[in-house]
N, C-alpha and C positions, 0 to 999 in steps of 0.2 A: 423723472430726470433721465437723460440718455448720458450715456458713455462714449466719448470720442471713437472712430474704429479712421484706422492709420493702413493706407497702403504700404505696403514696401516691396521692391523689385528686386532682387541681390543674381549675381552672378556665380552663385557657389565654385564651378567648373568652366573654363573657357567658352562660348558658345553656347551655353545653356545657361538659360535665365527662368526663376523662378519667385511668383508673389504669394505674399501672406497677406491677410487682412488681420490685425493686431486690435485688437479690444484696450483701451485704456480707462485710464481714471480721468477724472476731470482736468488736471492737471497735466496728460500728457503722458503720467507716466505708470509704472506699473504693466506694461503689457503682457497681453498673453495674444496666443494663438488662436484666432477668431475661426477660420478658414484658410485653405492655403493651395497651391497648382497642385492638381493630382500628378502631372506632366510638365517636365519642364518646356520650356520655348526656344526656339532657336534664335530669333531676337530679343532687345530689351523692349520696342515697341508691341509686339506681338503678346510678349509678359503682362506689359504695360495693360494694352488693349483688355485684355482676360480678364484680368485683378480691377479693373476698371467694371465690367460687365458683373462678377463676380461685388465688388463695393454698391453697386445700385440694384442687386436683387437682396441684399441685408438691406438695405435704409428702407426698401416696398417692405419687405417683411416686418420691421422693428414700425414701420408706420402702420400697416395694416390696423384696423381696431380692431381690439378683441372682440372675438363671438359668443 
């Protein structure tokens, strides 16, 4: 069984944008903190973009088959 994993982008401080990858339960909820920016971003897309790159190297990973 796999565990949903949730982007999210937030804006903590004006101008600086920062994503988490959130681990959840089946349902959605329950999260915790998967991964997250070491750096914030100066845009939301730039965030976006990361957290994105950052989301499809966990799914290669969690898919890889074990050795």
């Amino acid at each position: 069984m796999t565990q949903p994993i949730e982007l999210l982008v937030v804006e903590p401080a004006p101008g600086s944008f920062v994503w988490r990858l959130l681990l959840t339960d089946d349902q959605g909820g329950n999260a915790r903190v998967l991964r997250m920016a070491p750096d914030p971003a100066d845009s939301y897309e730039e965030a976006l973009a990361s957290g994105q790159a950052a989301l499809h190297s966990e799914i290669r990973r969690h898919a890889a088959p074990a050795s």
